[in-house]
C-alpha positions in Angstrom: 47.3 64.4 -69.5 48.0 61.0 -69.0 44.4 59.8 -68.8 43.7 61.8 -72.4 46.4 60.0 -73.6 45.7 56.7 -72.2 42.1 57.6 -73.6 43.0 58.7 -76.9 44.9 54.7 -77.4 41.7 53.1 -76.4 39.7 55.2 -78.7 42.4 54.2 -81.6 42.4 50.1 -80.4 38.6 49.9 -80.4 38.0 51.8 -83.9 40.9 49.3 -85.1 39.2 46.3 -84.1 36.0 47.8 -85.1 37.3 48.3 -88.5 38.3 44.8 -89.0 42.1 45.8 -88.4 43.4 42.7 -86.5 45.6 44.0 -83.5 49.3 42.1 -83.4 53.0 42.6 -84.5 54.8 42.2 -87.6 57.9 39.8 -87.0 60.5 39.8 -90.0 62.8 36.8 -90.5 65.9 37.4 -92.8 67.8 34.1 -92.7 71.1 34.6 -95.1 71.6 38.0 -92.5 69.0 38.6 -89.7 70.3 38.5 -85.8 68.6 36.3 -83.6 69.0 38.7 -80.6 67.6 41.7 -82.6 64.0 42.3 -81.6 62.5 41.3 -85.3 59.9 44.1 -85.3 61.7 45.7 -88.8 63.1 44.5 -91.7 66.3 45.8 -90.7 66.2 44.1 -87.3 64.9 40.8 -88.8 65.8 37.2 -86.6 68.1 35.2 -88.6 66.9 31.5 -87.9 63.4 29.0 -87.6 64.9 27.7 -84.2 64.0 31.6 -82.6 60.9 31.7 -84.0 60.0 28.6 -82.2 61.0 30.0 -78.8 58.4 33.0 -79.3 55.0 32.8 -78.3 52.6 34.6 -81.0 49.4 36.4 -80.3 46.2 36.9 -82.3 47.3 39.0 -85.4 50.8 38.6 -85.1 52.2 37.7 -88.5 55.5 36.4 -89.5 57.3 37.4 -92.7 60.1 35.5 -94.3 62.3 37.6 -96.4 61.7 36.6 -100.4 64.4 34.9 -101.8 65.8 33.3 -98.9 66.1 30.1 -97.5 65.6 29.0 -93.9 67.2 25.4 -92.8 65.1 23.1 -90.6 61.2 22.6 -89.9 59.2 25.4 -89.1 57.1 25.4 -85.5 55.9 28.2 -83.8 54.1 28.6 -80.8 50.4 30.1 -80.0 46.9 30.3 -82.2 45.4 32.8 -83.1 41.5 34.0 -82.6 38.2 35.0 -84.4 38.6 38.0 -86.9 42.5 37.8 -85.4 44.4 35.0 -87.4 47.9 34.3 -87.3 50.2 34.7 -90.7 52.9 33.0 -92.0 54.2 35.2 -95.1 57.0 36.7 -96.8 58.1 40.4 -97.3 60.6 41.9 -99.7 60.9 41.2 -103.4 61.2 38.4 -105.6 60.9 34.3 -105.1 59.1 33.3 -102.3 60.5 32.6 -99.1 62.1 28.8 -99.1 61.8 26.4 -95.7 64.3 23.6 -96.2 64.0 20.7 -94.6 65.6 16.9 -94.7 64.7 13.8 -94.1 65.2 13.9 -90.2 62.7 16.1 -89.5 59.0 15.5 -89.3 58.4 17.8 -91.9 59.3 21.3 -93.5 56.3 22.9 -91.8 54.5 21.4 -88.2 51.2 22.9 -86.5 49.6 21.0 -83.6 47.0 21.6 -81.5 46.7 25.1 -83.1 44.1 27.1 -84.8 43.4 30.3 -86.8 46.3 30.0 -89.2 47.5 32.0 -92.4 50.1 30.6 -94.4 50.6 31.8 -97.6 53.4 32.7 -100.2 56.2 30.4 -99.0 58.0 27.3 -100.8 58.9 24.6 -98.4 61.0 21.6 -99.4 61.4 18.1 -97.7 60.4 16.3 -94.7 59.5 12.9 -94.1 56.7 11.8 -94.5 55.1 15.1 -94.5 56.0 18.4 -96.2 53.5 20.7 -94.6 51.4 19.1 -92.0 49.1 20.5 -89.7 47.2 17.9 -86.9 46.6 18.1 -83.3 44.8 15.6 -80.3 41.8 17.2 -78.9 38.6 19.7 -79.6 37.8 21.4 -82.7 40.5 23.3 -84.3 39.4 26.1 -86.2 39.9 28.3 -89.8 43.3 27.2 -91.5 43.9 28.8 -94.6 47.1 27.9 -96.8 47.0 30.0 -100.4 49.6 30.1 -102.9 52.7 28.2 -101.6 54.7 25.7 -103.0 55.3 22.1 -101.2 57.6 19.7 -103.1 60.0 16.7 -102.7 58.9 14.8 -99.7 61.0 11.6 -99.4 60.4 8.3 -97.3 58.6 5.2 -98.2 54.6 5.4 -97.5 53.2 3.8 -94.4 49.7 5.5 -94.4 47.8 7.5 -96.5 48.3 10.3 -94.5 51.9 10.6 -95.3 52.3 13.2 -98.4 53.0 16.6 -99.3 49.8 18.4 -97.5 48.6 17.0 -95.1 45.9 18.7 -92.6 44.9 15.8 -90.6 43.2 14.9 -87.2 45.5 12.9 -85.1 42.8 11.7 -83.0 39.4 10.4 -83.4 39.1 13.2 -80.0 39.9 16.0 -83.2 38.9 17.2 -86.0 39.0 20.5 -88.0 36.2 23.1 -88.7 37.0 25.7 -91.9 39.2 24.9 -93.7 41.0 26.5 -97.0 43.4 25.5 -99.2 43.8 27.8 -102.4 46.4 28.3 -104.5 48.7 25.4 -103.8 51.1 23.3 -106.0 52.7 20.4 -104.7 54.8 17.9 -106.5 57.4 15.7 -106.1 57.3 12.9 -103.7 57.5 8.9 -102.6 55.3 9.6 -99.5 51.3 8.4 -100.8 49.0 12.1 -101.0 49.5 14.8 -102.7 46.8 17.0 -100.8 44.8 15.7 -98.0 42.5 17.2 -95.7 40.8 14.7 -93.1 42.0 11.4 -92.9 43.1 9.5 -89.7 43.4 6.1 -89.5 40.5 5.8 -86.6 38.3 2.9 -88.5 34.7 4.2 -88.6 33.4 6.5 -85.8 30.4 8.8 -85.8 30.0 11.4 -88.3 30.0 13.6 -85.3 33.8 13.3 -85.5 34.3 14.2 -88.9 36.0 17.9 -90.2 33.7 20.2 -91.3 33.3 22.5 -94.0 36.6 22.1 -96.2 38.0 23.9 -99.1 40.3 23.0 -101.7 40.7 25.0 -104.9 42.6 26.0 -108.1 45.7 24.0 -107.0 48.2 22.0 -109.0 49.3 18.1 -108.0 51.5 16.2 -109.8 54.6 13.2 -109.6 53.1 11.9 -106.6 52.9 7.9 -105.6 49.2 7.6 -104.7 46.1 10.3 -104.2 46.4 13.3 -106.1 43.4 15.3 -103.4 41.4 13.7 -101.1 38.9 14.3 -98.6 38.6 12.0 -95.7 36.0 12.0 -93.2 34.5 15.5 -94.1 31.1 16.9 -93.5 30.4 19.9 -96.4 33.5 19.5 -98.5 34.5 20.9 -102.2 36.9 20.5 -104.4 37.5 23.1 -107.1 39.1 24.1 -110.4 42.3 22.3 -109.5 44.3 20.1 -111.4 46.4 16.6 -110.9 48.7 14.8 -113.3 51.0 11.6 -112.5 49.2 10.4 -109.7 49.6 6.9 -108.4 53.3 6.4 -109.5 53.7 3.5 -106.9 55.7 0.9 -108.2 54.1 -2.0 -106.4 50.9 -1.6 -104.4 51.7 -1.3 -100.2 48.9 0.6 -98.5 45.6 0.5 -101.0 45.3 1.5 -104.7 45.1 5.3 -105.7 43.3 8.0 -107.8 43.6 11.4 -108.7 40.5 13.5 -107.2 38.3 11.4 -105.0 36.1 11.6 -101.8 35.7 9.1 -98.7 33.3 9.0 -95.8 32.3 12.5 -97.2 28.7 14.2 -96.3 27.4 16.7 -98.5 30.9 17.0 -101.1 31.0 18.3 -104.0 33.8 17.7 -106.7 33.4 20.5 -110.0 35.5 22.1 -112.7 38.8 19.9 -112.4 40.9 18.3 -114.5 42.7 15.1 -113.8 45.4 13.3 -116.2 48.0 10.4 -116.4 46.3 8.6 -112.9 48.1 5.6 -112.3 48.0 2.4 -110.3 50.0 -0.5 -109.0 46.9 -2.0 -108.6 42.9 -1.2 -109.6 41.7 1.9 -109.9 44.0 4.9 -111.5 41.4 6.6 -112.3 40.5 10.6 -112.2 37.3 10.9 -110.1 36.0 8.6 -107.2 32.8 8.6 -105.1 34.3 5.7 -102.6 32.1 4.2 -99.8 30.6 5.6 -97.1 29.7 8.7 -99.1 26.5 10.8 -98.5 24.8 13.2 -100.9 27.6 13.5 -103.2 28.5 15.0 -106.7 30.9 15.4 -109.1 30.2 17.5 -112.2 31.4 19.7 -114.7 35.0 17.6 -114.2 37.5 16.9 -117.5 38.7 13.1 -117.1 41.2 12.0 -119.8 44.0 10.2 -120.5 44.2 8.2 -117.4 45.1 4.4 -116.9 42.0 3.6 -115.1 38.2 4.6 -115.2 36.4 8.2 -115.5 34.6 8.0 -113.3 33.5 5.6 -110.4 31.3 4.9 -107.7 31.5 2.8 -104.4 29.7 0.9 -102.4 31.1 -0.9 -99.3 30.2 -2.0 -95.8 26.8 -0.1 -96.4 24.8 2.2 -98.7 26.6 4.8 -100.7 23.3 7.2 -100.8 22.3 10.4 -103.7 25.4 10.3 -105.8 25.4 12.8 -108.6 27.7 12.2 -111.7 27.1 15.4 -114.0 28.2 17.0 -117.3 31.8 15.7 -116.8 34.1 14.7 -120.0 35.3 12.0 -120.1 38.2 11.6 -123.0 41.1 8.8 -123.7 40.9 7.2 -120.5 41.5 3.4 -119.9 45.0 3.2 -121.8 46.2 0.1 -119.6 44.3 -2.5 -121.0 43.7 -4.7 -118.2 41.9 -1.4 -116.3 39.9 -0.8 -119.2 38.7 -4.5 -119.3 37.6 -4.5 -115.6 36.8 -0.9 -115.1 35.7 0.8 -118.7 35.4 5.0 -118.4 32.5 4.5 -116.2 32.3 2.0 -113.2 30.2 1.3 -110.3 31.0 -1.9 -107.7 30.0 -2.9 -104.8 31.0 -5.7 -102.2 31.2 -6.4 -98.6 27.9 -6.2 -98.7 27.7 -2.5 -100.0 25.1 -0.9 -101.7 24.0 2.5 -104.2 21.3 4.0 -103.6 19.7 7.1 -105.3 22.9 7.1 -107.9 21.9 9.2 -111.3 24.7 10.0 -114.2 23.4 11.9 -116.7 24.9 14.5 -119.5 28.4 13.2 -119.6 30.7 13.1 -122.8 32.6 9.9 -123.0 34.9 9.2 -125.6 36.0 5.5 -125.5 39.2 4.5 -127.2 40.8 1.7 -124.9 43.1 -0.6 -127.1 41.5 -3.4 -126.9 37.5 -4.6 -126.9 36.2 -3.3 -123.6 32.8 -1.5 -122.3 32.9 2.3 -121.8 30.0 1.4 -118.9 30.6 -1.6 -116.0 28.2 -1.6 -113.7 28.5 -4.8 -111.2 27.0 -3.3 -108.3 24.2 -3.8 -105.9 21.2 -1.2 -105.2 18.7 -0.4 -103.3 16.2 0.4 -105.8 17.8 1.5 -109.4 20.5 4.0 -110.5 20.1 6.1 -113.4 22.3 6.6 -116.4 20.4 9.3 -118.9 21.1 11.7 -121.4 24.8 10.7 -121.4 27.1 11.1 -125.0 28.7 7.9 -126.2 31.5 8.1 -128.7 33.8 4.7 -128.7 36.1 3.1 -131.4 35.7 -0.1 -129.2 32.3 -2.7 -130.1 31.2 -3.2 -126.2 29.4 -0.3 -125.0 28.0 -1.7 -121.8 28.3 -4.3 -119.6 25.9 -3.5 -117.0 23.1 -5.6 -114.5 19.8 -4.8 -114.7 19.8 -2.4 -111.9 20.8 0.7 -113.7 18.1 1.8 -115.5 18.8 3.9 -119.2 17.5 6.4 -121.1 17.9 9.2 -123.7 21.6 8.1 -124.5 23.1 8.7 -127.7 25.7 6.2 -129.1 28.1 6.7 -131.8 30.4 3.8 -132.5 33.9 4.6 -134.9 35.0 0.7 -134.7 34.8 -2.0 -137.1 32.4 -4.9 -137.0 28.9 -4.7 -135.1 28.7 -2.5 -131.6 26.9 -4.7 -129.1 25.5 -4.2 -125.1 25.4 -6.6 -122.2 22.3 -5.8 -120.0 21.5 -7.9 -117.2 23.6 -10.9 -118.7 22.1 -11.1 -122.0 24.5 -9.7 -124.8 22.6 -7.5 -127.4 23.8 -6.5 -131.1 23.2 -3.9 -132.8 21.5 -0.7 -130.8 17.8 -1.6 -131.8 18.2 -5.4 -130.6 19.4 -4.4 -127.2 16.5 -0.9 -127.4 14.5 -4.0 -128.1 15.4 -6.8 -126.3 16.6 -5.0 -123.0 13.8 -2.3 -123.2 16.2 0.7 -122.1 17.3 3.5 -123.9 13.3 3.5 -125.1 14.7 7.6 -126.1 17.5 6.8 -127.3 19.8 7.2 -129.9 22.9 5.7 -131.7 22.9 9.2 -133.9 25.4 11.6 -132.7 23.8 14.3 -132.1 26.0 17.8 -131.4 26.9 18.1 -127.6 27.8 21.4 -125.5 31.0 19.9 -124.5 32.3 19.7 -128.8 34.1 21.9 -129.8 32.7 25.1 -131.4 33.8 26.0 -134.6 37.1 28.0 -135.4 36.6 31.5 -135.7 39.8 32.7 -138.0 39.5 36.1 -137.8 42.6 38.5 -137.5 44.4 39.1 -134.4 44.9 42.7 -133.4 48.2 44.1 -132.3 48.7 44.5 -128.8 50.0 47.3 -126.2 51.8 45.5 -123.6 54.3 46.0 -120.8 56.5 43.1 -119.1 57.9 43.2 -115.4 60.5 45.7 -115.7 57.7 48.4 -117.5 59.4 48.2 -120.9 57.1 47.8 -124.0 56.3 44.2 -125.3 55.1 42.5 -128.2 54.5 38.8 -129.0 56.8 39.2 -132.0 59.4 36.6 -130.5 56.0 34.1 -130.3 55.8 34.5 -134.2 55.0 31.3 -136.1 53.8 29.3 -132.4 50.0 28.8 -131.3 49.4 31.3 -128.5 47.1 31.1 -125.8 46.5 34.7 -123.8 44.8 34.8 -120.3 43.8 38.1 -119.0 43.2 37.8 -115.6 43.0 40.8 -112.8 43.4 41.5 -108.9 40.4 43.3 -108.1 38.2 41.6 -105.8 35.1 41.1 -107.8 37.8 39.0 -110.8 40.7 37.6 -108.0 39.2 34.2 -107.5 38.1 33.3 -111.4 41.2 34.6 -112.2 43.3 32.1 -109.8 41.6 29.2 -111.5 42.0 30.3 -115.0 45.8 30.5 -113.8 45.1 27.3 -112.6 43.7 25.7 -116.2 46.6 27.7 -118.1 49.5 25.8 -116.5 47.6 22.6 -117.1 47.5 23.4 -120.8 51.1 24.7 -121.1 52.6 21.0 -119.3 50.4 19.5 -122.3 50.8 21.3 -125.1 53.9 23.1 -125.0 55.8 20.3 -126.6 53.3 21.3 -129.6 54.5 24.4 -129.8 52.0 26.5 -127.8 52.8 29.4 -125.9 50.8 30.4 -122.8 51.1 34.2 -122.1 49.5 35.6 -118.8 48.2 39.5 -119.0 47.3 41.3 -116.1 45.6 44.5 -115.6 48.3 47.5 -115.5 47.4 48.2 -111.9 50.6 46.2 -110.6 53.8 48.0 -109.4 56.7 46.0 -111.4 57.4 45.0 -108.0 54.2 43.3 -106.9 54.1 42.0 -110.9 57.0 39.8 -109.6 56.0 39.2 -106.7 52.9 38.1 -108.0 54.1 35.5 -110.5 56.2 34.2 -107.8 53.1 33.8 -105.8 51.0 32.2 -108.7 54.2 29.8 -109.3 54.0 30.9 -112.9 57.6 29.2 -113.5 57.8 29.7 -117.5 54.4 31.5 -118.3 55.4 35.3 -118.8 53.4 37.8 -116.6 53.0 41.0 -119.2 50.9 44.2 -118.1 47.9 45.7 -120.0 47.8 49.0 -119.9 44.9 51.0 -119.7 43.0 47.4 -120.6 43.8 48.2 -124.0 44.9 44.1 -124.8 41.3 43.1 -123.3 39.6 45.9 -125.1 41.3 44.9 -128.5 40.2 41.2 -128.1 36.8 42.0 -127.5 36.3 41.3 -123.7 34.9 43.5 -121.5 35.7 41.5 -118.4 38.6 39.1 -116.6 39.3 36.3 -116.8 38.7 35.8 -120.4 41.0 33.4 -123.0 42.1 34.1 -126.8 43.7 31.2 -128.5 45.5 32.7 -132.0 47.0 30.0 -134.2 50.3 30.2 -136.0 49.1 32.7 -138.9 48.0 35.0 -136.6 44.3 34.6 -136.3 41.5 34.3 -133.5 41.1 30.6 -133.7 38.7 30.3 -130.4 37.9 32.9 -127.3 36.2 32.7 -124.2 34.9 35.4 -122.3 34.6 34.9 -118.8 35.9 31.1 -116.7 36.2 28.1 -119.0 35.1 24.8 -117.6 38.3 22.2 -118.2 36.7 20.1 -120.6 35.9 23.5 -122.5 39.4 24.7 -123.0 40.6 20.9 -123.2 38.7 19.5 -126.2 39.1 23.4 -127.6 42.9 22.3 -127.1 43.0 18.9 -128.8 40.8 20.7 -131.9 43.0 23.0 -132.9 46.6 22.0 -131.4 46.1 18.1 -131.7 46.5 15.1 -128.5 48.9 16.3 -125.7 52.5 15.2 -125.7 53.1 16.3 -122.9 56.9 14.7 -121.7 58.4 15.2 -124.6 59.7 18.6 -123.7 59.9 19.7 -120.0 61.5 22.4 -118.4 62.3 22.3 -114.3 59.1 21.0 -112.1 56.7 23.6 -110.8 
């Protein structure tokens, strides 16, 4: 009998692991009234404190789960990794806000993992920690699969030393270490003096062999804003992207200590790509401030499909330093408002490329970019000072500028098919390889570029389409609690809906069209716009809340469709998919399916008019 049994548990292990079940034990943490000496394996037997969890040793599978809506005082360590196919999980359980770690200034940081791999952490809020809020780093080997989704990192204090101080940090600590898979998805972190927002890579190990570089790296529809340098950044990366996230007030540094910042940018970085983000209101104490950034040392590079605006500093650049930046790809980005400070826009205009230390480009094309060029005073959209090996290409790119200089550029970069339009008073004129050109047919002439080009502006995808205006049906909704709901207290405001959805084939778009929606509400709600999130009525009101807390919604109300009747009304068949109605109640734009940034953006400025953004703000997300 004992055999059968012992039989029968094998039988139910192996067909568990076979499934994909991980094996491993739920631990449940209720610090305001857990018990330390209980045994934590129920909610109602929950440990009370961080300082027990860090005396346990965790297997492969185990998972740890904070109790929602509570706060837990100190840093968070645990020990033990977990495995292939048998991760370990920080969480929460319960209802309501996530799970806070508190830390202060004394510690290290609110959350600490060394020399550990396979990690979960998701749906947790952790506060303070000097100089890092979460950090995770280690000495030796590869450390493997680290995945952090939807958590909240915020007020990290201290002055910065090193760029490797900052809110998230998943760092080497060793030129003997690096990281291989890693994710970050879902993350907003704000709020502090240290330099980075998110970084992944990094280490301060001057410049070793690719061989020691982090591999594969992930980081998507996350939020950065209110930081004093680098908005996200990957360091030292082989096969790295950067997604559908979003930075604002980057590079708040009052005087420059440790470098010069920017919003989204990539460094010693093989095979990155940088798509479908939005960066705003980059600062710097120095140069730069500017949203996206191919630095040195980069390999086989791109950044497209970006939305650039209203920054300090440039668009877009690209560096080359020490040696040859090689195949960067600048690609249907928008580019809108950027170079307010004057003395940036002089050196830098929207576009730059530079080189020194002897640093070259090589295989550099930008082509199909929108710029719109308004700096306050006289300075070129394009500056290209930099050395190549052989030429770069600048094609089939949309100029639009209030300012005369459109260029100032050596004769390295070669040009063709653009199309200029110039809004400014007096003549527009180009400088190509130090001859200054007026008027577009002396320098098509003179300089013998743009041979296919234009100073007619021609329509571009990225403008705006036209305003549709047709009525706005009434909709069936359902908020949190399960009581009916209708937009009536929204009457007379611009509203923009997002209908997004769980299931697996609509989660991820949906996460970054959360992602774009809280970017538009911190730039337009001053304007008067409301941004209303709808979600498939498949949710519990429980996992509703639960899931807005996750999402970090903060002042965006989560409303249930039911029966997708809402999507049906508006025309959609699928999720995500946005309706913008204006104040009389009509269908002034809609978008079925993800919007690109720039999409949704100039759509924004169209019909709403130019952010405001500060003028009204409620509590930081």
């Amino acid at each position: 009998m004992v055999r059968l049994a012992i039989s029968i548990l094998v039988v139910i292990l192996t067909s568990r692991i076979r499934a994909g079940t991980p094996p491993g034990a739920a631990y449940y943490v209720d610090c305001a009234r857990g018990d330390d000496s209980a045994d934590a394996r129920t909610p109602s037997t929950a440990w009370r404190t961080l300082a027990r969890i860090a005396k346990h040793s965790f297997q492969p599978g185990d998972s740890i789960l904070l109790k929602r809506g509570t706060t837990c005082e100190g840093m968070f360590t645990a020990k033990g990794s977990g495995r292939e196919g048998a991760s370990i999980t920080l969480g929460a359980w319960g209802e309501g806000p996530l799970p806070r770690i508190q830390s202060d200034p004394g510690r290290e940081a609110a959350l600490k993992l060394f020399n550990q791999e396979y990690w979960n952490i998701e749906s947790v809020e952790l506060i303070g920690g000097q100089p890092h809020g979460l950090f995770i780093s280690g000495n030796q080997g590869v450390l493997h699969q680290i995945r952090v989704s939807n958590i909240v990192v915020h007020d990290v204090t201290g002055e910065p030393k090193a760029k490797e101080g900052g809110l998230l940090v998943i760092s080497p600590g060793s030129v003997k270490q690096r990281f291989d898979d890693v994710v970050v998805d879902g993350a907003t972190a704000y709020g502090t003096s240290q330099w980075a927002g998110i970084l992944v890579g990094g280490g301060n190990f001057g410049y070793p062999p690719e061989s020691t570089f982090s591999t594969n790296v992930v980081v998507r529809n996350s939020l950065v804003h209110d930081v004093q340098g680098d908005g996200i950044i990957l360091f030292r990366i082989k096969k790295g992207l950067i997604e559908n996230s979003v930075t604002w007030n980057t590079g708040m540094q009052d005087t420059e200590t440790i470098g010069t910042p920017n919003a989204i940018w990539t460094w010693m970085c093989r095979d990155c790509i940088v798509q479908r983000n939005e960066a705003f209101l980059s600062d710097s104490p120095g140069v730069d401030g500017g949203a996206f950034d191919i630095d040195y040392g980069n390999v086989n590079n791109t950044v497209q499909d970006n939305y650039g605006h209203d920054t300090q500093g440039y668009c877009v650049a690209v560096f080359g330093a020490g040696w040859t930046t090689i195949n960067s790809l600048v690609r249907n980005n928008v580019c809108a408002d950027n170079g307010r400070s004057p003395r940036l826009a002089r050196r830098q205009g929207a576009i730059y490329l530079s080189t020194w230390n002897r640093g070259k480009l090589q295989g550099l094309r930008i082509d199909h970019n929108r710029v719109e060029w308004h700096p306050a005073i006289d300075a070129p959209a394009l500056v290209n000072g930099a050395a190549f090996v052989g030429s770069g290409w600048f094609e089939d790119n949309l100029v639009l500028s209030s300012a005369p200089s459109f260029m100032d550029s050596n004769g390295s970069l070669k040009l063709d098919r653009n199309s200029y339009e110039y809004t400014g008073e007096g003549a527009p004129v180009w400088r190509y390889a130090s001859r200054l050109y007026t008027g577009f047919h002396e320098y098509q002439e003179g300089s013998g570029q743009d041979a296919h080009g234009t100073n007619d502006h021609a329509r571009s995808d990225n403008d705006p389409a036209p305003a549709e205006n047709e009525g706005f049906p009434a909709l069936q909704l359902r908020n949190q609690e399960g009581r009916a709901e209708s937009l009536s207290a929204f009457a007379g405001k611009w509203l923009l809906l997002g209908f997004v959805s769980q299931s697996p084939e609509d989660a991820g778009a949906s996460r970054a069209q959360v992602t774009l929606l809280e970017s538009v509400q911190e730039q337009f709600r001053s304007s008067g716009l409301e941004v209303i999130l709808i979600a498939e009525d498949a949710l519990s009101p429980e996992a509703a809340g639960n899931l807005a807390c996750d999402w970090n919604l903060g002042r965006i109300p989560l409303l249930m469709d039911t029966g997708r009747a809402a999507l049906k009304a508006c025309r959609f068949a699928r999720t995500p998919s946005m309706v913008l109605v204006n104040p009389a109640r009509e269908i002034a734009w809609r978008r079925e399916g993800l919007a690109l940034p720039a999409e949704l953006g100039l759509r924004m400025r169209s019909a709403v008019g130019r952010p405001r953004y500060q003028q009204i703000r409620g509590p930081a997300k």
